[in-house]
C-alpha positions in Angstrom: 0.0 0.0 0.0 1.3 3.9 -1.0 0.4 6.6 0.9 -0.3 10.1 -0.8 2.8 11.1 1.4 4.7 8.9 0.0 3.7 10.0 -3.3 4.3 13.8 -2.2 7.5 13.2 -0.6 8.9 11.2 -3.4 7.6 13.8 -6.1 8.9 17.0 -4.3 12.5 15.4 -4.0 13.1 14.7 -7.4 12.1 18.3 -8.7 8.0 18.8 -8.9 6.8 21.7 -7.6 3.5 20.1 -6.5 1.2 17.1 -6.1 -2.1 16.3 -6.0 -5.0 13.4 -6.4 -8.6 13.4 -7.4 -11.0 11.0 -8.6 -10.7 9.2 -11.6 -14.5 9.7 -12.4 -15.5 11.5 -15.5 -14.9 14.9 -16.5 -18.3 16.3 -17.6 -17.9 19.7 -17.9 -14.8 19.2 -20.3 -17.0 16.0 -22.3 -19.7 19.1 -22.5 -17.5 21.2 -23.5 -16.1 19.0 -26.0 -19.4 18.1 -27.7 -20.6 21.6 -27.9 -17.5 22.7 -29.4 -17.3 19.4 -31.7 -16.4 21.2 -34.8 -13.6 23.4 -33.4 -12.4 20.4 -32.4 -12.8 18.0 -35.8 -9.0 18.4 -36.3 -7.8 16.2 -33.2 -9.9 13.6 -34.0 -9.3 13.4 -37.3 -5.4 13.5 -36.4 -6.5 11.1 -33.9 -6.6 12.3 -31.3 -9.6 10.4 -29.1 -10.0 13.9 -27.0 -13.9 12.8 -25.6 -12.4 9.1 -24.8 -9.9 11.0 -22.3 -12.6 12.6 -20.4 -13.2 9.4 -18.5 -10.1 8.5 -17.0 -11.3 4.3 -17.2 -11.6 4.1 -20.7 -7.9 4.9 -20.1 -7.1 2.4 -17.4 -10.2 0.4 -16.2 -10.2 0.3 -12.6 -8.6 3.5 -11.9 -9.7 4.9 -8.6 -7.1 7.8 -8.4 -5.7 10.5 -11.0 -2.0 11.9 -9.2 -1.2 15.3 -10.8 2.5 16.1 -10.7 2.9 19.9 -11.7 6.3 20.7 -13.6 7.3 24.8 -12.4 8.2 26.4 -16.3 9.6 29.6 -14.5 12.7 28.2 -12.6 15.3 29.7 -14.8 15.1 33.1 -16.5 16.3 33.9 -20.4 17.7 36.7 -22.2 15.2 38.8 -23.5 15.6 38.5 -26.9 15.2 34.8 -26.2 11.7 35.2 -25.3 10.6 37.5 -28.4 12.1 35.1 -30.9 11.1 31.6 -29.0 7.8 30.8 -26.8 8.5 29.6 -23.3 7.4 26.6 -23.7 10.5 26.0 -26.6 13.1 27.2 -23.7 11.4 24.9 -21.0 9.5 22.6 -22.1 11.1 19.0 -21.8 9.3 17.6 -24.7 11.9 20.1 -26.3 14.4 20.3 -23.8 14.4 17.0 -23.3 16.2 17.3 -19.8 14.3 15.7 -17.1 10.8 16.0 -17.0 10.1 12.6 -19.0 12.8 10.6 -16.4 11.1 12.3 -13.5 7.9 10.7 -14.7 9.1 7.8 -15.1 10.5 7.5 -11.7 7.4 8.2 -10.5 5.6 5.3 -12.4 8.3 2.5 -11.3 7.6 3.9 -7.7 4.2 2.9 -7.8 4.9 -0.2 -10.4 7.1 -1.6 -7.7 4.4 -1.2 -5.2 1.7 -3.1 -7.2 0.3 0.0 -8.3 -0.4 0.5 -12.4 -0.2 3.5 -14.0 -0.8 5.6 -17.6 0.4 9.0 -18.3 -2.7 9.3 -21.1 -2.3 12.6 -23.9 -6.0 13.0 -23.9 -6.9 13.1 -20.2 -7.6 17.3 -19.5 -4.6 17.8 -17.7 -5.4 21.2 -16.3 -9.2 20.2 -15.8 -7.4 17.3 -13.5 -4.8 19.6 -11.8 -7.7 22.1 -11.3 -9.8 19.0 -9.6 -7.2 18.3 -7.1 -6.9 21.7 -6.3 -3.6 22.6 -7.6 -4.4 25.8 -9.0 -7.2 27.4 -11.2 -8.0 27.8 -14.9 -7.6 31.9 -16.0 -9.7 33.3 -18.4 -6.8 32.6 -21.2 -7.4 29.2 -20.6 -3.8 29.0 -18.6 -3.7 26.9 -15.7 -2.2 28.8 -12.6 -0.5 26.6 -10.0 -0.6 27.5 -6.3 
């Protein structure tokens, strides 16, 4: 058995900023959302992207009882100015571009909780900031950012 402390403790030591848990039930205001905006939204699904299957977390894994949100900090380090005109943040911190941590740190995670009997997914079409929002990490502004605590 893994506590949430556990979980906390071992997130915050290898570099997350924050961690948090909710349910793994459905998210209906985001599968509402989805459908009423359906045809803004024809692109991902025709790129394949199953957005409305993420929206329940079991279609994902069945069973799931838990969703952890581990929030990455994209303001630790500053950059030149004329960086930041030329590149979006996200290019200068983002490990998907960086590659430099983020994806390891994940993985660490995961083989925590594999090696505790505990399965795990890191899903693209869950709504990650309608999850971090649910645990009560933060809250959604009105340009759709998702501000941490």
């Amino acid at each position: 058995m893994v506590t949430k402390d556990e979980v906390i403790n071992l997130a915050l030591s290898i570099g997350f900023e924050d961690v948090g848990f909710t349910t793994a039930e459905v998210f209906s205001t985001h599968r509402e959302m989805l459908l009423k905006r359906r045809k803004e939204y024809e692109w991902a699904e025709r790129a394949g992207l199953d957005l409305l299957a993420g929206t329940d977390p079991k279609t994902v894994l069945p069973g799931a009882r838990s969703i952890i949100v581990l929030v990455e900090n994209y303001f630790r380090e500053s950059f030149q100015r004329a960086l930041e005109k030329s590149f979006g943040r996200c290019y200068l911190d983002d490990d998907r571009f960086t590659k430099d941590g983020l994806s390891r740190r994940v993985k660490e995670v995961r083989g925590f909780l594999r090696e505790r009997g505990i399965d795990s997914r890191v899903p693209f079409n869950l709504p990650h900031r309608a999850a971090a929002a649910r645990a009560g990490l933060g809250t959604l502004g009105k340009n759709c950012l998702f501000y941490s605590r």
